[in-house]
C-alpha positions in Angstrom: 0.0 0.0 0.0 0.8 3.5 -0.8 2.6 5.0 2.5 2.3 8.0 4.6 5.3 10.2 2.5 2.7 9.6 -1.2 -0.3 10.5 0.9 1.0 13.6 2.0 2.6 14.3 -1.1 -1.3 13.7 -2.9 -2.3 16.3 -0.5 0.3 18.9 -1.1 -1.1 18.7 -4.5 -4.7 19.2 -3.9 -3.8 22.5 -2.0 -1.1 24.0 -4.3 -4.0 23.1 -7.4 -6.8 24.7 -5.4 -4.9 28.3 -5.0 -3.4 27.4 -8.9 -6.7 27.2 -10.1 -7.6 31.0 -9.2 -4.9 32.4 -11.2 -5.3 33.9 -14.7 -3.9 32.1 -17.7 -5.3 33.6 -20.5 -5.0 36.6 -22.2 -7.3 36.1 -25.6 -9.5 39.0 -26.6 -12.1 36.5 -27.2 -12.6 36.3 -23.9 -15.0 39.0 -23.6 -17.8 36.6 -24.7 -19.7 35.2 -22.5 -18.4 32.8 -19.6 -15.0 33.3 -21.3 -13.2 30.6 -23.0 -14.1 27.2 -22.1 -10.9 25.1 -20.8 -9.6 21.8 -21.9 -10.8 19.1 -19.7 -8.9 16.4 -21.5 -6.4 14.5 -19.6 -2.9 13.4 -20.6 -3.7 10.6 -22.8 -7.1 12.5 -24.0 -5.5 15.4 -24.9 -2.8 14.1 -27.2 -5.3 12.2 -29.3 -6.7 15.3 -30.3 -9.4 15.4 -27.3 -11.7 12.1 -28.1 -12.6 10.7 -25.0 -16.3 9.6 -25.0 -15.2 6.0 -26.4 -12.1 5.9 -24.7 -11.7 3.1 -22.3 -8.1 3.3 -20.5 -7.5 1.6 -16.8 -3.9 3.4 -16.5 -5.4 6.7 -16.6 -8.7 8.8 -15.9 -11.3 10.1 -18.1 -13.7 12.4 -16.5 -15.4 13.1 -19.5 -17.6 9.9 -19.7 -17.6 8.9 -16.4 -18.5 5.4 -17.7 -14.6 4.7 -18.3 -14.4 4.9 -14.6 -15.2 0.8 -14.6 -12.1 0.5 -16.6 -10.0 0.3 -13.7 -9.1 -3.1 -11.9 -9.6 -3.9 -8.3 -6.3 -3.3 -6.8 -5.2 -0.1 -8.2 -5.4 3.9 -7.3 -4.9 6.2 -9.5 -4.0 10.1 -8.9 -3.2 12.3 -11.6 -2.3 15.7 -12.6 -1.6 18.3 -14.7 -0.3 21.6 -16.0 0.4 23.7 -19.0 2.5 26.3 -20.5 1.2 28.3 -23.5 2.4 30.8 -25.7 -0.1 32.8 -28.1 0.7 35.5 -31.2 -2.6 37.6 -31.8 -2.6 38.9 -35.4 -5.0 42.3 -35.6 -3.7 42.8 -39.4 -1.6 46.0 -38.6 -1.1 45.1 -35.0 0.6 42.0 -33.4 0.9 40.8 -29.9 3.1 37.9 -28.1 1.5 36.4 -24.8 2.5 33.4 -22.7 0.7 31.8 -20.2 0.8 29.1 -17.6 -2.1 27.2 -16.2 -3.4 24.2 -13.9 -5.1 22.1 -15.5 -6.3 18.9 -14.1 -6.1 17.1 -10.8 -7.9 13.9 -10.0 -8.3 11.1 -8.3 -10.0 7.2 -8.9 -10.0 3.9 -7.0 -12.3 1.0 -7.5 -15.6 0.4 -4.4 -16.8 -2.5 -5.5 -15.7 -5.1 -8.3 -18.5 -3.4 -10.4 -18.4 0.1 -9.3 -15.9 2.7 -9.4 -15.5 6.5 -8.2 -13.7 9.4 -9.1 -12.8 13.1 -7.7 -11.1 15.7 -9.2 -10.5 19.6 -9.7 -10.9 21.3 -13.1 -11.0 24.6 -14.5 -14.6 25.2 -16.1 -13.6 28.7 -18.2 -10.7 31.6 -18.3 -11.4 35.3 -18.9 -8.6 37.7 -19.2 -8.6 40.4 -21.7 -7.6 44.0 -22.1 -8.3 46.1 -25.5 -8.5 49.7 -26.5 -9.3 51.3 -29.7 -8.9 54.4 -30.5 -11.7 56.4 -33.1 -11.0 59.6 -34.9 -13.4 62.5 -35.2 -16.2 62.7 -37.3 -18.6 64.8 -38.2 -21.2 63.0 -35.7 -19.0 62.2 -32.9 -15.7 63.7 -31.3 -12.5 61.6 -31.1 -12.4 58.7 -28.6 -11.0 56.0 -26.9 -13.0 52.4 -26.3 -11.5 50.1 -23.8 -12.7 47.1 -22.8 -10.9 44.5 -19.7 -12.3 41.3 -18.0 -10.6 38.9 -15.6 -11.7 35.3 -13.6 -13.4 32.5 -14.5 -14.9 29.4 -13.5 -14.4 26.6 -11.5 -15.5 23.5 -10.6 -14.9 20.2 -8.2 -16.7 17.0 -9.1 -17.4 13.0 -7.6 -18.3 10.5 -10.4 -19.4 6.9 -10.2 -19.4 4.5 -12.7 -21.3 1.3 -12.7 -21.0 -1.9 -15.3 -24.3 -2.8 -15.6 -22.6 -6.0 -17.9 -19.4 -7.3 -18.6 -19.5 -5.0 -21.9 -21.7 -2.1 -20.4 -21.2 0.6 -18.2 -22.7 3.9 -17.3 -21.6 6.3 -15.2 -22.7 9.7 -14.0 -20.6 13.3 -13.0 -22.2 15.7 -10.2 -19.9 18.8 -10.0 -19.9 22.0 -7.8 -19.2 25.0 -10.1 -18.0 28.5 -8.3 -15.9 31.6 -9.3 -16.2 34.9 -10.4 -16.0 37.2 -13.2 -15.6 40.9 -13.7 -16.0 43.2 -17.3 -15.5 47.2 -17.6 -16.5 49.2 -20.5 -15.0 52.5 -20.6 -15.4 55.1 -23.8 -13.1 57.8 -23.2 -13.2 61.0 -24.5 -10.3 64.2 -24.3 -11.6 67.4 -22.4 -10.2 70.5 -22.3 -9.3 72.0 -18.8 -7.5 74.9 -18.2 -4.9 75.5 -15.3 -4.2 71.5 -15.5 -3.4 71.0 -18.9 -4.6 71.7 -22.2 -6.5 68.4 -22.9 -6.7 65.4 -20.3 -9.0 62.1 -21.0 -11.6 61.3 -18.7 -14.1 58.1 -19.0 -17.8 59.8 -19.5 -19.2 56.3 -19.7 -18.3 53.5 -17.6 -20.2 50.0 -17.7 -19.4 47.4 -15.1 -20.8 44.1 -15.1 -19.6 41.4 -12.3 -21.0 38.1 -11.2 -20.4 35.5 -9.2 -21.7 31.8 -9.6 -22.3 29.1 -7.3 -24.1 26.0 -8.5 -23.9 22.5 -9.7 -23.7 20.5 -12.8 -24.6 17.2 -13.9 -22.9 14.9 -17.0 -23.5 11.4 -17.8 -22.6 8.9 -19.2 -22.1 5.4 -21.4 -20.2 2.8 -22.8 -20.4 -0.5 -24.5 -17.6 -2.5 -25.4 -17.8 -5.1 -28.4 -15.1 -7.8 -28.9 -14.2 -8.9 -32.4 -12.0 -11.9 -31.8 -9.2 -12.2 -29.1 -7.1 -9.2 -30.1 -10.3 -6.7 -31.7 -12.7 -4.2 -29.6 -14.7 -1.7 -30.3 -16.4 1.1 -27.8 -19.2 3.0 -28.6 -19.9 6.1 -25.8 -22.0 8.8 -25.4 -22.4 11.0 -23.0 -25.3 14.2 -22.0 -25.3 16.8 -19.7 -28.7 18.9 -19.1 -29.4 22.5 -19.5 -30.5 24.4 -16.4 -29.9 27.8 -15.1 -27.3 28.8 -12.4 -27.9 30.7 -9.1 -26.2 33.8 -9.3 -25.2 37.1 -7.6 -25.0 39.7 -10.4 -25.0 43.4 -11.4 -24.4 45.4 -14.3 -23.7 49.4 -13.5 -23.5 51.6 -15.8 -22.3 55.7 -15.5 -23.1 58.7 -17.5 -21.4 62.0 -16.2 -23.0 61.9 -12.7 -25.9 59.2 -13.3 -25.5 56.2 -12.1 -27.9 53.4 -12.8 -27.2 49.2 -11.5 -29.0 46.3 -12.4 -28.9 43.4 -10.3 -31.1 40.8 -12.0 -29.4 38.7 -14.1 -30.2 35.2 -15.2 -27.1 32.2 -16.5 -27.5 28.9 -18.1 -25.6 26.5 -19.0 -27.0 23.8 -22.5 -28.0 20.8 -22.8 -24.8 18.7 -24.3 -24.7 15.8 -26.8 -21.5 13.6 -27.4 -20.8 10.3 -29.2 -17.7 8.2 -29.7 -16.5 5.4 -31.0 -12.9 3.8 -30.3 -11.5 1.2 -31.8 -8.9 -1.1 -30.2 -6.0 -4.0 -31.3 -4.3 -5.7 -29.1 -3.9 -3.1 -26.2 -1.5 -1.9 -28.2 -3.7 0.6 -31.0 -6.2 2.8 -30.1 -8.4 5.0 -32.7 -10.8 6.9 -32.2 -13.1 9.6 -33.4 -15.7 11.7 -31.4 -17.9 14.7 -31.9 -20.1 17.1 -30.0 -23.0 19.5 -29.5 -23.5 22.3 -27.2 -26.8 23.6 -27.2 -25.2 27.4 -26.4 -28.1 29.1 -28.3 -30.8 27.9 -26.2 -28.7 29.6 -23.5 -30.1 33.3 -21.4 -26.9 35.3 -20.6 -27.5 38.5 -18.6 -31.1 38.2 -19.2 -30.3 38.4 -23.4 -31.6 34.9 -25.3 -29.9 33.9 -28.1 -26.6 35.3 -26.6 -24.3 32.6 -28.1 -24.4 30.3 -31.0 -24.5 26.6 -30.9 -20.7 24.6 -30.1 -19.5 21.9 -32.2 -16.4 19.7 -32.0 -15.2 16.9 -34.2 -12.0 14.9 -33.1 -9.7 12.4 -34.1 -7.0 10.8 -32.6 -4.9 7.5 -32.3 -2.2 5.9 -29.7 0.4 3.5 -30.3 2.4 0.8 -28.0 5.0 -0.4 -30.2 5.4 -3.6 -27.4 4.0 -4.8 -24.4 7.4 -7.2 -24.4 11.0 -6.8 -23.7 13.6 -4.7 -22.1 13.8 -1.5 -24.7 12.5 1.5 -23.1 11.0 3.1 -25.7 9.5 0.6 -27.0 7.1 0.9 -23.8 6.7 4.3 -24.7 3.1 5.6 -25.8 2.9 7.9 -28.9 -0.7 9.7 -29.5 -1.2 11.6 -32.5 -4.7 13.7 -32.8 -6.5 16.8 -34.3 -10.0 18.5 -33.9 -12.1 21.0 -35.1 -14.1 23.4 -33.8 -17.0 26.0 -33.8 -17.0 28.2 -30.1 -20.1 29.3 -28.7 -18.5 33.0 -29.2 -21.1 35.4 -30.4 -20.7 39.2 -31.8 -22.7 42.2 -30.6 -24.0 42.1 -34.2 -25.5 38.3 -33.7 -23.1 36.6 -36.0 -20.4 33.8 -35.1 -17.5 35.2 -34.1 -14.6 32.0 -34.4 -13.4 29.1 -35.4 -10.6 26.7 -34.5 -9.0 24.0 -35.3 -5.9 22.4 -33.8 -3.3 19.5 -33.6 -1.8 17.7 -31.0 0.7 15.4 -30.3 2.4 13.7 -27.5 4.0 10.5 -25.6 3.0 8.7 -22.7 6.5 7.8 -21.0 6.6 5.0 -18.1 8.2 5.8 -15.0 10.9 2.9 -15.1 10.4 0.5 -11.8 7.0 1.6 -11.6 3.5 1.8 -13.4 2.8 5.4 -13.3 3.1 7.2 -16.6 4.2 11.0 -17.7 2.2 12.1 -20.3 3.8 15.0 -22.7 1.9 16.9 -25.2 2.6 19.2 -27.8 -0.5 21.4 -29.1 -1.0 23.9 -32.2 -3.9 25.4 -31.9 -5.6 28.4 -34.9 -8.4 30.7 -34.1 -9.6 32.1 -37.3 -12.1 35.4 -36.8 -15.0 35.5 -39.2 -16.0 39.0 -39.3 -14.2 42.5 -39.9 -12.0 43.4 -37.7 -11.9 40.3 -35.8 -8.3 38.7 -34.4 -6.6 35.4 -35.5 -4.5 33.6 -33.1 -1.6 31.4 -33.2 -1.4 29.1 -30.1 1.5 26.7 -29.1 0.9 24.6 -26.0 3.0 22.2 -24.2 1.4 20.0 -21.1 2.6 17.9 -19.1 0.4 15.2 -16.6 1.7 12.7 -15.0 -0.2 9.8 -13.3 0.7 8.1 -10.1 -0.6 4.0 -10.8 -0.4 2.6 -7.1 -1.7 -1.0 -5.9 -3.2 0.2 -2.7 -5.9 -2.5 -2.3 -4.1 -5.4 -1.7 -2.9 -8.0 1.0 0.5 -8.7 1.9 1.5 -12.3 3.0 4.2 -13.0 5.3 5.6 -16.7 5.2 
């Protein structure tokens, strides 16, 4: 059994991940939409293999995002895993260019088996990341005075499940996700306009408008989940998943304030969803050595009220591909124990203009390796990320996004008996 020294060590991690997880670690003007941009929730093997997970069926790591996969795990082992990520973006606003790099937390979990037939999982994930800060400036005309817009937003969401999965058969499992969501976000609008005032200086800016919207959530969310697992002869599987989370609307404590000169207005109603979410997969396996697998996605993000507006965001879709390879299970050579996952995806984000068209695209590749820890069977996962958001309307930004992330999972045999002759 795992001793005292790991323990503490698990621990350690949960604390230094919970004050992690408040930190900023994104600074795309896309941002500004909505809950912000939705995080990754793929872990180390996922993530490589270009996100599929709702077929993927792996009892050396977790998979939170069909919590059916829980029941892949055997009876003796505990798994704890985490992960982190460092990023570097170039924005491209035609004549302006901008360089960003970023760090972020992005995973911790853990998963042991209850019962021969029912397994559980807890974990800590990001939910979505705002950080932005923008200003335009607009020249005179003969309607309107010069100006400057800027516009800055910072937080996010968080959120902490416990998942069970259950195999109903030998080949069929479900599982189900309940997670706690919290965190906060805060947006400022300022339009700023140059005044003259004498004895100071000849022209200073001051903001004549200000708006300043903040909210804070605190609520819970529900996924589940399903899998069925088909052999075709003694070295041939394939898994077929699916997965669905419900829409419903999140308690809130909002306001949106707003100044004119000296008029100051605040509204403190405000009502958040979250949509209903579709997912199916399938995952093809040989030998427990190839994996491939291909999965796609619906958020239902126009059926969504933000801030009291309907039809604030426009529906997400995701389409993903990915494969892993195990060039032995035999033998002494290191690397050929080594795990190499090639993947891509494509994407449409739920990001909206103010004008009601889509705002984005992306589409991204990914690669990585799963390296064993020699002596042991915990595994560091490495992955390598390119990531392209293309804007679809005038004036919007593209960005360029390399990512590298790193997870590593501790595979410990807790649940067993020693004998002593």
């Amino acid at each position: 059994m795992v001793g005292f020294k790991q323990t503490l060590c698990a621990l350690l991690l949960m604390a230094f991940a919970g004050v992690a997880i408040a930190q900023n670690n994104t600074n795309s003007p896309y941002t500004r939409y909505g809950y912000g941009e939705l995080a990754n929730q793929n872990f180390g093997n996922s993530r490589a293999m270009g996100g599929i997970a709702f077929g993927l069926r792996d009892g050396l790591q977790i998979n939170p995002l069909n919590p059916a996969s829980y029941t892949a795990i055997d009876s003796l082992t505990f798994l704890f895993e985490g992960g982190a990520s460092l990023q570097n973006t170039n924005i491209d606003g035609g004549t302006q260019k901008l360089n960003v790099k970023n760090s972020s937390f992005d995973y911790l979990a853990m998963q042991f088996r209850l019962h021969k037939r029912l397994a559980m999982t807890v974990g800590l994930l990001p939910f979505s990341n705002v950080g932005y800060k923008v200003a335009q400036a607009y020249t005179e005309t003969a309607t309107s005075p010069a100006y400057t817009k800027q516009v800055e937003g910072d937080g996010g969401l968080h959120q902490v499940f416990g998942g069970l999965g259950f195999k109903v058969l030998n080949n069929l499992s479900i599982g189900a996700n309940v997670s706690f969501l919290w965190g906060d976000i805060t947006r400022n609008l300022r339009m700023i306009y140059p005044g003259y005032k004498p004895g100071i200086s000849d022209y200073i800016e001051t903001p004549s408008y200000v708006e300043t919207s903040s909210f804070s959530i605190r609520d819970y969310k529900l996924d589940f989940g399903i899998q069925y697992t088909q052999p075709i002869g003694k070295k041939h599987s394939v898994t077929l998943g699916a997965v669905f989370s419900p829409k419903h609307n999140l308690n809130n404590d909002a306001y949106v304030q707003t100044t004119t000169s000296v008029i100051v207005t605040k509204d403190t109603i405000a009502t958040f969803g979250l949509p209903n979410t579709f997912g199916a997969g399938l995952t093809y396996k040989y030998d427990d050595r190839l994996t491939v697998g291909v999965d796609y996605s619906l958020q239902k993000w126009g059926d969504v009220t933000y801030l009291n507006k309907k039809n604030a965001f426009c529906d997400r879709t995701k389409i993903s591909v990915g494969a892993e390879y195990l060039p032995t299970t035999m033998g002494r050579n290191y690397f050929g124990h080594v795990k190499y996952r090639l993947g891509g995806y494509y994407t449409t984000p739920y990001y909206k203009t103010e004008a009601g068209e889509r705002a984005s695209r992306e589409y991204g590749v990914t690669a990585g390796f799963g390296f064993p820890v020699p002596r042991s069977r915990s595994i560091i996962s490495v992955t390598a990320q390119y990531t392209h958001v293309e804007g679809l309307q005038a004036g919007m930004l593209n960005e360029n996004i390399l990512k590298l992330s790193i997870g590593i999972t501790f595979n410990e045999r807790w649940f067993f008996k020693r004998k002593v002759d």
